[in-house]
C-alpha positions in Angstrom: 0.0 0.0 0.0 1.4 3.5 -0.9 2.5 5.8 2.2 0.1 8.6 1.1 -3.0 6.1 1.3 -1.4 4.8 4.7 -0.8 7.8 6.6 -4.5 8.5 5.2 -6.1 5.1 7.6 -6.9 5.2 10.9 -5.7 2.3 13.0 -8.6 0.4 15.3 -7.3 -0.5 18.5 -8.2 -2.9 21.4 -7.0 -2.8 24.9 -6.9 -5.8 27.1 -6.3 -5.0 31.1 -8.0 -1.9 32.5 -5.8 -1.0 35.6 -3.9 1.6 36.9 -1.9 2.5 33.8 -4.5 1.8 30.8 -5.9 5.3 31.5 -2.5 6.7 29.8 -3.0 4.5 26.8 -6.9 5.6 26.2 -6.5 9.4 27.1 -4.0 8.6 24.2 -6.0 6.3 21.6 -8.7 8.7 21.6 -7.0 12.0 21.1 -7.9 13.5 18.2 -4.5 14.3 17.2 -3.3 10.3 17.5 -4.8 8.3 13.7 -6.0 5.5 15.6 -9.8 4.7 17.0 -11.0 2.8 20.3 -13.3 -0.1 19.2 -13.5 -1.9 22.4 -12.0 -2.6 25.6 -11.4 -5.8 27.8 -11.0 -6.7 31.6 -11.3 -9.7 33.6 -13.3 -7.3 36.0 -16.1 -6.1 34.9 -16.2 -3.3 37.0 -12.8 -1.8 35.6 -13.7 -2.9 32.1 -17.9 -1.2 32.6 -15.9 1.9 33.9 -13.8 2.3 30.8 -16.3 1.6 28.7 -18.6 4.0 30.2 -15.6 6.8 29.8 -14.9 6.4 26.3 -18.3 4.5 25.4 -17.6 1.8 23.8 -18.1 -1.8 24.1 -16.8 -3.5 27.0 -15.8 -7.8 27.7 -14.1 -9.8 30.1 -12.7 -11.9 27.5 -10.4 -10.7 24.8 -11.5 -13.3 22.9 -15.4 -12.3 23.0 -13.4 -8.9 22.0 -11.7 -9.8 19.3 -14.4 -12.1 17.7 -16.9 -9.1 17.5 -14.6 -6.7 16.4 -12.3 -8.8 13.9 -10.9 -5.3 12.0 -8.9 -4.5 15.1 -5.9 -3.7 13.7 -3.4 -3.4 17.1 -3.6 -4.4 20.7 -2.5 -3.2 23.8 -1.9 -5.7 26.6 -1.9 -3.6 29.7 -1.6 -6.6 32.0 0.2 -7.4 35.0 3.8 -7.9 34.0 3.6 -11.5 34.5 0.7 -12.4 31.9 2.7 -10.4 29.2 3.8 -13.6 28.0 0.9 -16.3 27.8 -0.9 -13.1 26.4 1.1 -12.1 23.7 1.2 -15.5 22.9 -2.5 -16.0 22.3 -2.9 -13.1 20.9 -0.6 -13.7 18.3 -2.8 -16.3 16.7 -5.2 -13.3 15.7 -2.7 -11.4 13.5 -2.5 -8.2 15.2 -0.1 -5.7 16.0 0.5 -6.2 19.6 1.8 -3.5 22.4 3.0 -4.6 25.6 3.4 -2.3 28.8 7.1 -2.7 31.0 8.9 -4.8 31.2 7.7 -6.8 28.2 8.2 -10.0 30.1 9.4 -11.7 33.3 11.5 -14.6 31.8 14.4 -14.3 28.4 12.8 -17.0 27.1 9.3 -15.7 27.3 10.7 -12.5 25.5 12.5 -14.5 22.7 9.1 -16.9 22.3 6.8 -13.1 22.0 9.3 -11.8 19.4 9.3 -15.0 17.4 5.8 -15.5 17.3 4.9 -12.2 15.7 7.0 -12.4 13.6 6.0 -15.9 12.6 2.6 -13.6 11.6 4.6 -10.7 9.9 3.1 -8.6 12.6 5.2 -5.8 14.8 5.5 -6.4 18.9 5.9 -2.7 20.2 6.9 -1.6 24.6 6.3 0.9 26.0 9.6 3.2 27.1 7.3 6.4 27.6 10.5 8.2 29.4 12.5 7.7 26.0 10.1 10.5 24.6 10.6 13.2 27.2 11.7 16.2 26.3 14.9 16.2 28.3 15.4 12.9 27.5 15.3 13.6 23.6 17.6 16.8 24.1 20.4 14.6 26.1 20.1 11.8 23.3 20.5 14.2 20.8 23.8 15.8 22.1 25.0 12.6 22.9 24.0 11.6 18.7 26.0 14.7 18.2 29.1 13.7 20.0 29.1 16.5 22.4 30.2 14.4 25.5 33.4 12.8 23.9 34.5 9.6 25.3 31.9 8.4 28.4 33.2 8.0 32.0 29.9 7.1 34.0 26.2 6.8 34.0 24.6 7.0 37.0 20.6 6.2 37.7 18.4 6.8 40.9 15.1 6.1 41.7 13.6 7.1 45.0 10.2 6.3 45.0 7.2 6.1 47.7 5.2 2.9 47.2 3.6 2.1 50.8 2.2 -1.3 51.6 -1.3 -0.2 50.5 -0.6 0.4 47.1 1.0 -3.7 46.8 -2.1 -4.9 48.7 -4.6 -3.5 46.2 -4.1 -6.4 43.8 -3.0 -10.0 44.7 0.0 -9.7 42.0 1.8 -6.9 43.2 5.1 -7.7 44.9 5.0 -11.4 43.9 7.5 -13.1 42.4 5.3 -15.1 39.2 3.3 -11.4 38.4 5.2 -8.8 39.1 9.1 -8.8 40.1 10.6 -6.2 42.4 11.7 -2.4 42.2 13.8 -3.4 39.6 11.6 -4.9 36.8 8.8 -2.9 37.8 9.3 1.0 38.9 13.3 0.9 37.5 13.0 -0.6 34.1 12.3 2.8 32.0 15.9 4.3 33.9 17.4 1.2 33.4 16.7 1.2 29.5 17.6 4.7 29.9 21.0 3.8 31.0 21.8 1.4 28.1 20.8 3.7 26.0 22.9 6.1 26.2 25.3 4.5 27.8 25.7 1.1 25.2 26.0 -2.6 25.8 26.6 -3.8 29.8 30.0 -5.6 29.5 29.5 -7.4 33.3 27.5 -6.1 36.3 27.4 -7.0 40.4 24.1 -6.2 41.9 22.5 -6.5 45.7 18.7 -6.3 46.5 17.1 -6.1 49.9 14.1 -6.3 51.3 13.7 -3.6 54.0 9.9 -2.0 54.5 7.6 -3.8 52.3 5.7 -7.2 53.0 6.8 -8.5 49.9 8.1 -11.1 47.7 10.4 -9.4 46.0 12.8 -6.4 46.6 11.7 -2.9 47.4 15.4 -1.5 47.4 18.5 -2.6 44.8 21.7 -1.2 44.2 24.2 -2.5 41.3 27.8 -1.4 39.9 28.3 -1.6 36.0 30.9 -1.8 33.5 30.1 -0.7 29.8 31.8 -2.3 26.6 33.3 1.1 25.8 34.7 1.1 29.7 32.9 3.5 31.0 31.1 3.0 34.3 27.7 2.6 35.7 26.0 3.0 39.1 22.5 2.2 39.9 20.2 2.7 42.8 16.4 2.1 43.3 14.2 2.1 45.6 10.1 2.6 46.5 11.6 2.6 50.2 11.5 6.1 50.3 9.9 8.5 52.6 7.9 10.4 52.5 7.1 11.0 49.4 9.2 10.5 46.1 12.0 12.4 45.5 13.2 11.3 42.1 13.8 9.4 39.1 17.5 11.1 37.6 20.2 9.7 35.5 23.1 11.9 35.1 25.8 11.6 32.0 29.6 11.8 32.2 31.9 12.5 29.5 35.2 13.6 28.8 33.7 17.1 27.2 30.7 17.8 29.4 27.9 16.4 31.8 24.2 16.3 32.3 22.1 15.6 34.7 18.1 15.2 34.3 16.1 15.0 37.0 12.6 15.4 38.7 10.6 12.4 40.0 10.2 11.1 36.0 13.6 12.2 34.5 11.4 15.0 33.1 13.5 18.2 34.3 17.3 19.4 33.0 18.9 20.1 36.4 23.0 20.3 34.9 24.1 20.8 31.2 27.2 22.1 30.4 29.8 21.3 27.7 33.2 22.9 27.0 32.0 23.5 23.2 29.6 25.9 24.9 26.8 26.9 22.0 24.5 29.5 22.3 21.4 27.6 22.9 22.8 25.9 25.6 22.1 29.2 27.7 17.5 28.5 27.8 17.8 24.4 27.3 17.4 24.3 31.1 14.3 25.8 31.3 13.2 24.9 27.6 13.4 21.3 28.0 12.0 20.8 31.4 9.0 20.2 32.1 6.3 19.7 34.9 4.7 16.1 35.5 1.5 15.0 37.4 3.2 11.8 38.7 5.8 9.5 37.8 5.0 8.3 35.0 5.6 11.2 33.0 4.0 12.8 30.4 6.2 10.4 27.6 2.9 8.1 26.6 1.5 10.2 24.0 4.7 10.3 22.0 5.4 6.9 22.7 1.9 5.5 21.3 2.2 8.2 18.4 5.3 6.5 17.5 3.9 3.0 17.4 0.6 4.4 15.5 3.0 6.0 12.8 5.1 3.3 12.4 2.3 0.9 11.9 0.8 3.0 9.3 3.8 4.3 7.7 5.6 1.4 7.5 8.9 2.6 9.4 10.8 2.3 12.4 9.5 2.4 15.8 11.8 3.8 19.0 11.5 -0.1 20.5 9.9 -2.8 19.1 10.6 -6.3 20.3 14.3 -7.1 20.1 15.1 -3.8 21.4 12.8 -4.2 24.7 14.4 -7.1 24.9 17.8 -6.0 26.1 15.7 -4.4 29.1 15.2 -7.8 30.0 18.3 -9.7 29.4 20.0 -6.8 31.9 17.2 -7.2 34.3 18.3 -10.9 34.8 21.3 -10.5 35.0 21.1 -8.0 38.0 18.6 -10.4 39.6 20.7 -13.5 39.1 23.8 -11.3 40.6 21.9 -10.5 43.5 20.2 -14.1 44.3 23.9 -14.8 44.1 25.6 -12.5 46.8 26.8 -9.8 44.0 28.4 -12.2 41.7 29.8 -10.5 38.2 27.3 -11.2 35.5 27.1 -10.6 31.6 23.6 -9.4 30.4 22.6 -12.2 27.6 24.8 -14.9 28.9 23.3 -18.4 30.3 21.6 -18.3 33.5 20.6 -20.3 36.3 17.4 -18.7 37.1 15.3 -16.9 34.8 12.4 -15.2 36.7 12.6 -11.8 37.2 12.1 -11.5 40.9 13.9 -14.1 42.5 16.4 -12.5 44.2 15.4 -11.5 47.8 18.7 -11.4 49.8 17.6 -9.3 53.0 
């Protein structure tokens, strides 16, 4: 099909899982600057999946099949799902034929990931995740300079994330802070930093994490702290935690380099808080204030570009930011800090063989 008659269709669009975070995706869907339309949406609770309906009125189920069966011309779906149904999801879903989009991290397990990318592609259909944070505006302006070889040679990344979750906010669902659903601070509230971290940083040449347990009646960990070492040999240092009180106090990754540093900050890496390079350029004077930018909680305000993305790329047959392999690496560095830390802070190698592949098993308090 031509591009011109492409970028002309609308894309129809089903969402399966109507929790916390499927609000983002909908206030997306059905903006009327995003080429896509809401045909249904889906929920093993009806009451989650009736409210959704009744806020974008349209038909509601409690089984994506039912869904997908009276609504056959859906062209992508969005599995907003706990973390740990990513997989068997994806994996149904692929039978249909549709261009799928799965929320962070895309799975708990390497092999699960591997088995999602193959079997879309077995249908010549795109698997998309979500890395809203990729898409903020600080975020883009630090990725540019970094395109533009304004840091030189790297020396260290550095991530936090020092977030509030309280033991009310794991007890309002049954799969929050458990080891087959969910995984820990890592896989779950650190994954967007830790992408962030590869991304500009490059490939993780060998890592040594530890995770505790320290204030949460949980499974998994609320607090992890790792040390990296890049391919190029620069360094990296990670820290996260939803032990925090009281209240979050951020989400930052900061950027050294032989020729200058940055730091973004904020709670959702949304706000510049130090640029300066030695090849000082005239814009560099406003990109503080110009490429900051408020938030209304940690998520960020990243989804809309993120989704666009996805939508564009589907209909204009191109690129998207991260699309299956690439989400991928998320999880093959997620391992490996959780199979250092079930293993007292032994060196690992993101991608190499493991000895434990759920995300999650790794309390060492």
């Amino acid at each position: 099909m031509p591009e011109t008659e492409l970028r002309q269709n609308r894309l129809k669009v089903g969402i399966i899982g109507c929790g916390r975070i499927s609000e983002k995706h909908l206030s997306v869907i059905t903006d009327e600057h995003i080429a896509a339309d809401l045909l249904a949406v889906a929920d093993l609770d009806e009451t989650k999946a009736r409210e959704k309906s009744g806020k974008y009125n349209v038909p509601w189920y409690t089984n994506y099949e039912d869904m997908l069966a009276e609504h056959p011309d859906i062209d992508l779906i969005h599995v907003l799902t706990p973390t740990g149904y990513h997989a068997r999801h994806v994996l149904d879903l692929s039978k249909y034929g549709k261009h799928i989009v799965v929320e962070k991290p895309m799975a708990l397990r390497l092999e699960d990931a591997d088995e999602m990318i193959r079997a879309q592609e077995r249908q010549h259909r795109r698997l998309f995740i979500i890395k809203q944070n990729r898409f903020n505006q600080a975020v883009m302006k630090v990725r540019k300079a970094m395109d533009q070889g304004r840091f030189g040679k790297l020396v260290m990344g550095t991530v936090r994330v020092r977030w509030k979750r309280d033991q009310r906010y794991y007890d309002q669902a049954a799969w929050r802070g458990t080891f087959e659903l969910d995984g820990g601070v890592m896989a779950q509230q650190a994954t967007h930093h830790l992408d962030l971290l590869q991304w500009f940083m490059g490939p993780i040449a060998s890592l040594q994490c530890r995770a505790a347990t320290r204030l949460m009646n949980i499974e998994v960990e609320d607090t992890a702290a790792a040390v990296m070492q890049f391919t190029s040999g620069a360094l990296g240092v990670f820290e996260a935690t939803v032990a925090t009180r009281p209240e979050d106090l951020e989400g930052s990754i900061s950027i050294l380099g032989e020729n200058g540093s940055v730091v973004i900050g904020g709670t959702a890496v949304n706000k510049i808080e130090y640029w300066k390079f030695f090849d000082r350029r005239s814009e560099d004077d406003t990109i503080v204030k110009e490429f900051s930018e408020e938030v209304p909680n940690v998520y960020g305000n990243g989804h809309f570009l993120c989704i666009q993305n996805i939508v564009d790329a589907i209909r204009c047959n191109k690129k998207a930011m991260v699309e299956g392999p690439e989400g991928k690496k998320t999880v093959e560095l997620l391992t490996a800090l959780y199979e250092s830390a079930s293993m007292d802070g032994e060196t690992k190698v993101p991608g190499e063989k493991i000895t434990r592949s759920r995300l999650g098993r790794s309390r060492n308090v």
